[in-house]
N, C-alpha and C positions, 0 to 999 in steps of 0.2 A: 634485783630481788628474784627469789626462784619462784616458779609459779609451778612445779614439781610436787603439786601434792595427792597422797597417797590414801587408801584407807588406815585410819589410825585403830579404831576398834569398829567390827563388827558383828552384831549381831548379839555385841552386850560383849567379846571377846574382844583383848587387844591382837591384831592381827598378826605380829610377828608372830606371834606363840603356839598360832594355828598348828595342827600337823598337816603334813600335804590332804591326808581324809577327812579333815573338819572345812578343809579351802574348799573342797570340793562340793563336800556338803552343803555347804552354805551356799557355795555357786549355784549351785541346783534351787535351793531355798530362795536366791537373790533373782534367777530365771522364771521364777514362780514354778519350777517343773513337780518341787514336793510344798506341802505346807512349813510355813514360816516357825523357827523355835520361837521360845517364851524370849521374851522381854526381860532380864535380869531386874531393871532398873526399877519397874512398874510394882505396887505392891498386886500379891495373886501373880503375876507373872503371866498375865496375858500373852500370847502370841501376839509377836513383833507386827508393828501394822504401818512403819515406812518401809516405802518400798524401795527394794535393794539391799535394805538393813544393814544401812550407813550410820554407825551414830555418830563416828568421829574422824575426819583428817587431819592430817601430821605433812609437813616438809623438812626433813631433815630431824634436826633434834630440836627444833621447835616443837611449843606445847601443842597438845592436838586441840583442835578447834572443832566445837560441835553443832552437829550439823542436825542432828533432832531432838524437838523439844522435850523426848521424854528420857531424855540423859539425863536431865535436870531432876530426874523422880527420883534420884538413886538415892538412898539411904533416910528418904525425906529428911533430907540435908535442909532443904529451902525453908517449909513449913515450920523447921524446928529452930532454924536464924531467925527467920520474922517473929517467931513468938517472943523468943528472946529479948527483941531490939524491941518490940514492942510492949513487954511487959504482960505476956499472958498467960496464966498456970497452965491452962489448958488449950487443947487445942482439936480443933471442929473443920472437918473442909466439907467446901463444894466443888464441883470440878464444871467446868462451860455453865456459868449461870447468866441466863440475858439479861442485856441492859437497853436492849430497844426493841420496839417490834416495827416492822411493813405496814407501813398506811395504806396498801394495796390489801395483802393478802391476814395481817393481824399477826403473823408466824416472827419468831425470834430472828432479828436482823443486824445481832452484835451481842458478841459475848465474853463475859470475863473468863480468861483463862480458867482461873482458881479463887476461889473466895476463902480467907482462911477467918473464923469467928472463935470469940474467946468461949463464948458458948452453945448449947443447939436453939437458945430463944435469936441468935441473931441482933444481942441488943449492943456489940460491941465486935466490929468487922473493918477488913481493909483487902482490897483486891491484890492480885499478882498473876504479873504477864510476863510469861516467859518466851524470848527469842532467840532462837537457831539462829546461824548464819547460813545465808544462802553461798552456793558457791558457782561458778562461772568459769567457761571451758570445757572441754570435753566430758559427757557424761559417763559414768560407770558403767552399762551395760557390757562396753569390749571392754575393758576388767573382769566379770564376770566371766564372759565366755573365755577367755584364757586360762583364770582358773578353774576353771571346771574343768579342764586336762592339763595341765599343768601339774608335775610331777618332783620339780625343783625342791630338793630341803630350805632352802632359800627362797621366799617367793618372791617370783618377779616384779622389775618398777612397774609405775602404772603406765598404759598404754598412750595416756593425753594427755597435755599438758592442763592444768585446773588450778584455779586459788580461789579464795574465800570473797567473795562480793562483798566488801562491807557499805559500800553505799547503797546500795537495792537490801538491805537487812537492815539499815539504821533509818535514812530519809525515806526510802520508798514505802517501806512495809511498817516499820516498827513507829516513827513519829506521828504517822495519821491516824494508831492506836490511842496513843497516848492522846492526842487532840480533839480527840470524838470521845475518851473516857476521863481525861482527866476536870476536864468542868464541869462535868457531872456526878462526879464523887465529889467534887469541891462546892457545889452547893449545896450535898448532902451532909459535908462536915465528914467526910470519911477521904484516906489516903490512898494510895496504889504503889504497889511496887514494883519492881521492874528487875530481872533477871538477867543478865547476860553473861557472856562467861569472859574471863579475862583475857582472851586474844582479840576480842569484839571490843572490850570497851576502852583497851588502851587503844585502839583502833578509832577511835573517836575522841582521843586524847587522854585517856586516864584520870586518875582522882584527882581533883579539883587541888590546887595550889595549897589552900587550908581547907578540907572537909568538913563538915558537918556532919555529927550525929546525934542533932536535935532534930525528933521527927516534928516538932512543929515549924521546925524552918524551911519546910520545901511543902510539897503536893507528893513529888513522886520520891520514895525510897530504894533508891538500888544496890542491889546484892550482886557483887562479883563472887561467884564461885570459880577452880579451876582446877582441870583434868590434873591429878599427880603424875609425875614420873612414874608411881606404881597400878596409875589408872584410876587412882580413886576420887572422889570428888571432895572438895576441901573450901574451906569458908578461904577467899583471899582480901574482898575488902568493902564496905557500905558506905552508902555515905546518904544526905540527904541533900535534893536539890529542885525548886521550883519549874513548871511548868516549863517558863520560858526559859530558863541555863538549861534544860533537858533539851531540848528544841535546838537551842546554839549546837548543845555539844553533837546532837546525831546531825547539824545542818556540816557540821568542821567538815573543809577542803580547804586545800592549798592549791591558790590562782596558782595558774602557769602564764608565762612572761608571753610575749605577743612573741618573738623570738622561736623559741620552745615550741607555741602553738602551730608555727608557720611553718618552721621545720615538718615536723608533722603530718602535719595538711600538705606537704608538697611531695610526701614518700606517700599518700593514699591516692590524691587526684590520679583519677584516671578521661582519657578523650571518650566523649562518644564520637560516635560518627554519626553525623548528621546525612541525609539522601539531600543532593543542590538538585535543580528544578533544573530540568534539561532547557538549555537555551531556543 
């Protein structure tokens, strides 16, 4: 498998279509040397506030795989599925609202992404958390600084090798989410959704053998969107699934044989050298 991946879009651009003077620009933008453009995806269009203004990686002609969560804002694509699936004429957001506070200090110490309500009393709501994938392997800054001189009609591959972390984005980050909020909306009698984009979740095995899209038959509702071919973002698949099948599926690995492991382990071991106690 390649681990060859690229910027897919930046900076709310998909990046082949950059002109050598927009690579540039943005290198500069991505070096913090000028301020950051607007954020396409955001509504108001705020200036970009990840830094490097990476939203998306690509390997080859693989779908690109996104890498900030506010790629997910584009078109309020999300807010306008949930409504949907859930039956709401209308629709009300919140954006970071706490669900816990510091028994030290009293200050907000966990927050839902996005609260979406049928209306502004609040008397009928469901959360939704959305997750990026983290990626692993050389960081983007020597990307940057080569485009920022860089002159090629064709822009250069990337300088390191990098792929998409899906276990540090499903088990590490994204499950302790869900496990810290999802029984806490469940003894409220309220649901959560869950966001990923379709290279992340077939990544954790894809839609369930027979799906579900009775939201009373799980806790967490998840929405597959995914990057088009033409860059835009498109509903691909939902389904509904309890606490614990959510859990299984971001825990999914496949053992490796003792064989395979020892292999392995015998191409890292390295000797130290110990100091022997002079006789």
């Amino acid at each position: 498998m390649t681990t060859d991946y690229a910027i897919a879009e930046w900076f709310g651009m998909p990046f082949t279509r950059l002109s050598v003077s927009m690579r540039q620009s943005y290198a500069r933008a991505a070096l913090r040397q000028t301020p950051a453009p607007p954020c396409p995806f955001q509504r108001g269009s705020p200036p970009c506030s990840k830094r490097g203004g990476v939203c998306s990686i690509q390997s080859g002609d693989a779908p690109p795989v996104i890498v900030c969560p506010r790629r997910f804002d584009a078109d309020d694509l999300l807010p306008q599925w949930l409504a949907r699936i859930v039956g709401y004429p209308d629709i009300y957001l919140a954006s970071e609202v706490p669900f816990m506070r510091s028994p030290a200090t009293g200050r907000a110490a966990g927050r839902i992404d996005v609260v979406l309500a049928s209306d502004g009393d609040a008397s009928e709501w469901l959360g939704l958390e959305v997750q990026a994938v983290y990626f692993s392997g050389g960081g983007m800054p020597a990307d940057f600084e080569l485009l920022l001189t860089n002159a090629d009609s064709e822009p250069p591959p990337p300088t390191k090798r990098r792929r998409p972390d899906w276990r540090s984005s499903s088990a590490k980050r994204l499950m302790p989410q869900l496990e810290v909020k999802v029984p806490l909306l469940r003894q409220w009698g309220k649901k959560l959704a869950v966001a990923v984009d379709r290279p992340f979740f077939e990544a954790i095995g894809g839609p369930s053998s027979q799906p579900s899209q009775d939201v009373n038959d799980g806790d967490i509702v998840w929405l597959i969107p995914e990057v088009t071919a033409d860059y835009g973002l498109a509903e691909f698949h939902w389904e509904v699934l309890p606490l614990e099948a959510s859990s299984e599926k971001l825990l999914s690995a496949i053992q490796v044989n003792r064989q395979e492991f020892e292999g392995t382990l015998r191409g890292k071991l390295q000797r130290i050298e110990v100091p022997h106690a002079e006789a």
